[in-house]
C-alpha positions as CSV (number, residue, x, y, z in Angstrom):
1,X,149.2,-6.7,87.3
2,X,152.7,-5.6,86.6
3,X,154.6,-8.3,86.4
4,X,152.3,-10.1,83.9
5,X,151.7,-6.9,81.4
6,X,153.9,-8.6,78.9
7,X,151.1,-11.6,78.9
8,X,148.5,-8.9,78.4
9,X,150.1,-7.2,75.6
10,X,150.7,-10.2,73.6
11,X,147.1,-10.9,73.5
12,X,146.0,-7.1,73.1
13,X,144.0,-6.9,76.1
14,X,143.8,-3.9,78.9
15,X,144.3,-5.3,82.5
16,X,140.2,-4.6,83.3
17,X,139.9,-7.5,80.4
18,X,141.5,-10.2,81.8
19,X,140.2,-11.7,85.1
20,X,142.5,-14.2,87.8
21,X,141.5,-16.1,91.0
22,X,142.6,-13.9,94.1
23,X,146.0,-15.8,95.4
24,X,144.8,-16.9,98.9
25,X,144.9,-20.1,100.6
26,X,141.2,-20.4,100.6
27,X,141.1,-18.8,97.1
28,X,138.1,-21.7,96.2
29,X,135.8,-20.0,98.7
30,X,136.6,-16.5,98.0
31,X,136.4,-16.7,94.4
32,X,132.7,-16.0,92.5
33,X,133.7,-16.9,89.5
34,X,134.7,-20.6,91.1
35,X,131.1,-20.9,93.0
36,X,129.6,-21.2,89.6
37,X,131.1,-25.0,89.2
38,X,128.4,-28.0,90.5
39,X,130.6,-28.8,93.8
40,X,128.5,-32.0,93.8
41,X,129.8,-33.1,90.7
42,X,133.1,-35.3,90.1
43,X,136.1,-33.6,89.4
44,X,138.8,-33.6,87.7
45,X,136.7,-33.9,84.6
46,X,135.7,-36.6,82.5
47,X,138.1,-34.9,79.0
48,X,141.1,-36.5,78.7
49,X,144.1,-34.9,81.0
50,X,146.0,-32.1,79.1
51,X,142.5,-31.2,76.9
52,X,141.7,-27.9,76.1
53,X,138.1,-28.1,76.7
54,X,139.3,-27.0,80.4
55,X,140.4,-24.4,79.0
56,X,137.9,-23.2,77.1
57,X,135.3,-23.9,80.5
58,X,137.3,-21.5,82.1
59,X,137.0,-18.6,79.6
60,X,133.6,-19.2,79.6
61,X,133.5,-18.9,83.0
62,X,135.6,-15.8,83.4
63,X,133.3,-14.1,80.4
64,X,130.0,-14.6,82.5
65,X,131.7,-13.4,85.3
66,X,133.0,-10.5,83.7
67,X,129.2,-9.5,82.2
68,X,128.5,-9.4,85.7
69,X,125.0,-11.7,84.5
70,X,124.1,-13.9,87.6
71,X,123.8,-17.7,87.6
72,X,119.5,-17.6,86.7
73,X,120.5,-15.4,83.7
74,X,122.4,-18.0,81.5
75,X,121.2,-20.8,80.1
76,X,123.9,-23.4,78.3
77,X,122.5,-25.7,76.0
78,X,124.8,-29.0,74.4
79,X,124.1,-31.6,72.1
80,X,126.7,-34.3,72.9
81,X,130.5,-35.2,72.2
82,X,133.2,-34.4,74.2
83,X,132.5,-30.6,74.5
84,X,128.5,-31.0,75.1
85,X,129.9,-32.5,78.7
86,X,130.7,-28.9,79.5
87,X,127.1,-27.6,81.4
88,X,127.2,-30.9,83.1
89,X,129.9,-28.9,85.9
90,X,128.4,-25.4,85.7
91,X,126.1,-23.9,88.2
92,X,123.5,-22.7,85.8
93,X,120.4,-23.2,83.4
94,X,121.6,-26.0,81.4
95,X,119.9,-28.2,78.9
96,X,122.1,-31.5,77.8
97,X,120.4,-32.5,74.8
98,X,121.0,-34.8,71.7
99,X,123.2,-34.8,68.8
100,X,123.6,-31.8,66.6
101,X,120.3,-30.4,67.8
102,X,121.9,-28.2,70.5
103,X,120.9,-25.0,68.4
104,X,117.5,-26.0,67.8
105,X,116.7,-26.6,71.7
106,X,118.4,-22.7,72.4
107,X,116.4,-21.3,69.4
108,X,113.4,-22.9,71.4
109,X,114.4,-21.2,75.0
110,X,115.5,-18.2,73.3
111,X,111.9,-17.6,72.4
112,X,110.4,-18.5,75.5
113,X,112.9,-16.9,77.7
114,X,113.9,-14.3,75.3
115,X,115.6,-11.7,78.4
116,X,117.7,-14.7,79.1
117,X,121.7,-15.8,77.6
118,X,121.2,-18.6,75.9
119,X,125.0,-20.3,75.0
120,X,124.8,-23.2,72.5
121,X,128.2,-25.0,73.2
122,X,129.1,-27.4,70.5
123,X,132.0,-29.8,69.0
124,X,132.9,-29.0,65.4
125,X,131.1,-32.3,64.3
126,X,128.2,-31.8,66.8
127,X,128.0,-27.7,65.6
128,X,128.7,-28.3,61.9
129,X,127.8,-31.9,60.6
130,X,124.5,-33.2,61.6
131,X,124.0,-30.1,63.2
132,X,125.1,-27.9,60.5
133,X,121.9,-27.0,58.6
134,X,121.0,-25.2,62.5
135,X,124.0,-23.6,62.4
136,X,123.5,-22.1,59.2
137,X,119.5,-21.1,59.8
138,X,120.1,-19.6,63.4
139,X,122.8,-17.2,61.8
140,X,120.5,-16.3,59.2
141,X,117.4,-15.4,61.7
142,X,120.2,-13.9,63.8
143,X,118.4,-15.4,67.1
144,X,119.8,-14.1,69.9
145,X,122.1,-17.2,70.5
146,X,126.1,-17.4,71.6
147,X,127.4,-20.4,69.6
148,X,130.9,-21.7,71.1
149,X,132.3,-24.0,69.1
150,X,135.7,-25.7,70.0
151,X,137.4,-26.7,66.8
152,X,139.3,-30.1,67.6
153,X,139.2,-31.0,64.0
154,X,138.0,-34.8,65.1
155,X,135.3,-36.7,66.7
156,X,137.0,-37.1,70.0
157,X,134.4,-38.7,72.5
158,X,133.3,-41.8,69.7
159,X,135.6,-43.2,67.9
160,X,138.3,-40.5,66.1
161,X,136.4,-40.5,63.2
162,X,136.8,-37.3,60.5
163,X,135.0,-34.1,61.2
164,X,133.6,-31.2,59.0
165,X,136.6,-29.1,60.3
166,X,139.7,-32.5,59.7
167,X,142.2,-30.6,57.6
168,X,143.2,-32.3,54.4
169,X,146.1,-35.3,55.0
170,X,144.5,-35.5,58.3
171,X,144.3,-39.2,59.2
172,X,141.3,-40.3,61.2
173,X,140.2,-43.6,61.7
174,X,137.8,-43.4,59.0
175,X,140.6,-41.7,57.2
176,X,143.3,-43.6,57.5
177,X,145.2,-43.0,54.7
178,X,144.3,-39.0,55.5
179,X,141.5,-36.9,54.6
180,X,140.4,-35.4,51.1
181,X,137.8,-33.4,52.1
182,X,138.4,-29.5,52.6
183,X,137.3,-28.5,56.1
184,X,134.5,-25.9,57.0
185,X,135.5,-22.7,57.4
186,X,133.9,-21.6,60.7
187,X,134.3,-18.3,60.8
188,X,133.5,-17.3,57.3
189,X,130.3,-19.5,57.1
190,X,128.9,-18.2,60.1
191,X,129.4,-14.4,58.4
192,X,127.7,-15.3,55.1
193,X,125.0,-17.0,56.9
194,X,124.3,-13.7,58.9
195,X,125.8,-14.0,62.2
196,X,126.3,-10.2,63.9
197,X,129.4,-11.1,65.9
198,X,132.3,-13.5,64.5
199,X,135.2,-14.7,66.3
200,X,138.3,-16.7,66.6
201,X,141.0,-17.9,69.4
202,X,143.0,-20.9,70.3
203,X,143.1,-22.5,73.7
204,X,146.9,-21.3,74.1
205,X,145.4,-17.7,73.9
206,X,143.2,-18.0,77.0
207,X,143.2,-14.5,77.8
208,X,141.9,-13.4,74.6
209,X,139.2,-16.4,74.5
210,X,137.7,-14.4,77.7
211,X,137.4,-11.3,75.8
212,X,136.0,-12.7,72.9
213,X,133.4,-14.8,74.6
214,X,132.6,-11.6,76.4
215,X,131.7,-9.7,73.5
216,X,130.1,-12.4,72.1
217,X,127.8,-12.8,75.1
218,X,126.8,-9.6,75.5
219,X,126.0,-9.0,71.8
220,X,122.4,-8.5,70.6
221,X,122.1,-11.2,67.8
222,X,123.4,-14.3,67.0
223,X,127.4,-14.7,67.7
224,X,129.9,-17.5,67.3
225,X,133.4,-17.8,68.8
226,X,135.1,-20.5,67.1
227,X,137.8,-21.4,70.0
228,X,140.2,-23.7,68.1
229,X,141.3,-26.9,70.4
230,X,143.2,-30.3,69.9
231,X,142.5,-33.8,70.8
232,X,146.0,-35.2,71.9
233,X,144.6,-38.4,72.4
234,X,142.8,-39.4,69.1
235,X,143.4,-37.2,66.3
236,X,147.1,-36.1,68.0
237,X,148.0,-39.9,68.1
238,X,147.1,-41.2,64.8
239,X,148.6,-38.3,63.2
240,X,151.3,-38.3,65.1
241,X,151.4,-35.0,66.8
242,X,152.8,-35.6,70.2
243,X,151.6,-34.7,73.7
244,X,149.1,-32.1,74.8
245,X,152.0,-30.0,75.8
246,X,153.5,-30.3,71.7
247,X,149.8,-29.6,70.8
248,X,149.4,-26.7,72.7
249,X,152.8,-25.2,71.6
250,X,151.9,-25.9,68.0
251,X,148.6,-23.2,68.4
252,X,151.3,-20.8,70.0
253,X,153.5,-21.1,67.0
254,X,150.8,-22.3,63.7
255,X,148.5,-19.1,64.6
256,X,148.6,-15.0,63.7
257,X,146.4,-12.4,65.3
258,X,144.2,-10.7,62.5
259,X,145.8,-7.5,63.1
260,X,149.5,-9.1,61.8
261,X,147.4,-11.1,59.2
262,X,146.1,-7.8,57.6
263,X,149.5,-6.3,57.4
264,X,151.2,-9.0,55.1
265,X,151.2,-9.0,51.8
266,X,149.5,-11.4,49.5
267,X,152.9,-13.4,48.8
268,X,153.1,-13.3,53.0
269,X,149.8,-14.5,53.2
270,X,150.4,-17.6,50.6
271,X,153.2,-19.0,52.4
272,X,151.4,-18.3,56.0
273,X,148.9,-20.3,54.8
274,X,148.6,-22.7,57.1
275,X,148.1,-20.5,60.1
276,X,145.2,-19.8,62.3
277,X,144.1,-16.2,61.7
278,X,142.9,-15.2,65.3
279,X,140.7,-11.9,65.7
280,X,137.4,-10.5,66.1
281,X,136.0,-10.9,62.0
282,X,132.4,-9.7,62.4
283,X,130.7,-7.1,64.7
284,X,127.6,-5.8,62.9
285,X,124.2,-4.5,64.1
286,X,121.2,-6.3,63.2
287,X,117.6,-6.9,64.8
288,X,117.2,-9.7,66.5
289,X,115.3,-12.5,66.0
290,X,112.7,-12.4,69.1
291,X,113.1,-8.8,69.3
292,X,111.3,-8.8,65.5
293,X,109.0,-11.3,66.3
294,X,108.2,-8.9,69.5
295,X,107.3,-6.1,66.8
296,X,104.9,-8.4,64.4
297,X,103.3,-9.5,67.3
298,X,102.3,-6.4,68.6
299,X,101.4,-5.3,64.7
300,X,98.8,-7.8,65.1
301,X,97.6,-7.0,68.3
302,X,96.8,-3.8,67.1
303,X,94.3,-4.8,65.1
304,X,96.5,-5.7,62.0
305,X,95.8,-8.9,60.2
């Protein structure tokens, strides 16, 4: 791990963190973590080539790896969009379900399966437009619910239209002449809403997308890792942005972990502005949804009405 401690330190993680495919000529076979993709399926993928939904497929991969949780334990739940495509190549429970209502399908399994991870993976229009008033609910009962939400500021898979999460000026194609609308904040809804464990990361930081999603797995409550992406293809064409490779450096160079954020000054912090704050923002303790509704019903079992 040596020779790539400088990769570790500039995402602040501890080699036992950060998990990598043994380098072996059969390194498919050998490698765990691999034997949780659907062999029967079609690869490469159906996203776009250069995407970062790859990316973020292999964090998540890495994280329930990591947890050690085997492939009967999880359960991945996705409405549709580019990102709901995601369970389609994983080895586990998964539920592929319709638009927006991705959270209200996991609260539903949660409850029946309550021992089990439930993962609700979502596009920011998918997580936070028709499916926004889910969002906001499942945070407040803090259900026992990861919510990974890539952030590619667009609706990618039908038609480049403008998202919940387009930044202002961003042009869409039903923005054309950019967009006036100020985007969601992820991150600081989820917290107000009541989520226990908040999170943000970029595709160019994969490393620390593994450890986030980690923490976020294995938390007791309801927890949401915003991992912020890009859409070369639609939103990066009509605005002019490049290739994937421009797209990905731009995350590299537009984004500040929270731990320089906090150190700047309120001038510093004006004219960084425009960065992506990256860091852990929440990590509470709070009882859980079916773990409460576990203690009424055993108030009325004994003999309580």
């Amino acid at each position: 791990m040596g020779e790539h401690q400088h990769i570790l330190e500039a995402a602040n993680l501890q080699p036992h963190e950060a998990l990598s495919p043994p380098i072996q000529s059969n390194w498919f076979d050998r490698s765990e973590t691999l034997q949780k993709l659907r062999r029967n399926k079609k690869f490469p993928t159906i996203w776009c080539s250069g995407c970062g939904i790859g990316v973020v497929m292999g964090a998540l991969l890495r994280a329930i790896d990591h947890l050690g949780l085997k492939n009967d334990q999880v359960a991945l739940v996705s409405g549709i969009g580019c990102t709901s495509r995601m369970p389609v190549y994983l080895d586990y429970n998964t539920l592929h379900t319709t638009h927006g209502r991705a959270l209200a399908f996991a609260t539903g399994l949660k409850i029946a399966r309550p021992a089990m991870k439930v993962i609700a993976i979502m596009g920011d229009g998918d997580a936070l437009a028709i499916g926004g008033n889910h969002f906001i609910h499942a945070a407040r009962r803090n259900i026992g619910i990861t919510a990974l939400v890539v952030n590619n500021s667009i609706y990618g898979m039908t038609g480049g239209q403008y998202s919940p999460t387009t930044p202002i000026g961003g042009k869409a194609t039903t923005a054309p002449y950019g967009n006036i609308e100020p985007p969601f904040p992820i991150c600081e809804l989820a917290i107000a809403a009541g989520a226990t464990y908040v999170a943000r990361s970029t595709v160019y930081h994969a490393l620390e997308l593994d450890k986030f999603l980690t923490e976020a797995i294995a938390k007791d409550g309801f927890s949401v890792v915003e991992a912020v992406s890009y859409c070369h293809t639609t939103y990066g064409r009509l605005n002019r942005l490049g290739t994937a490779a421009d797209m990905m450096r731009a995350l590299k160079e537009n984004s500040i972990s929270k731990t320089a954020w906090d150190k700047l000054s309120e001038e510093e912090k004006a004219a960084n502005g425009h960065k992506i704050v990256r860091g852990v923002f929440h990590n509470i303790e709070r009882l859980e949804y079916t773990k409460a509704y576990d203690k009424l019903i055993g108030f009325v079992q004994g003999g309580v009405r």
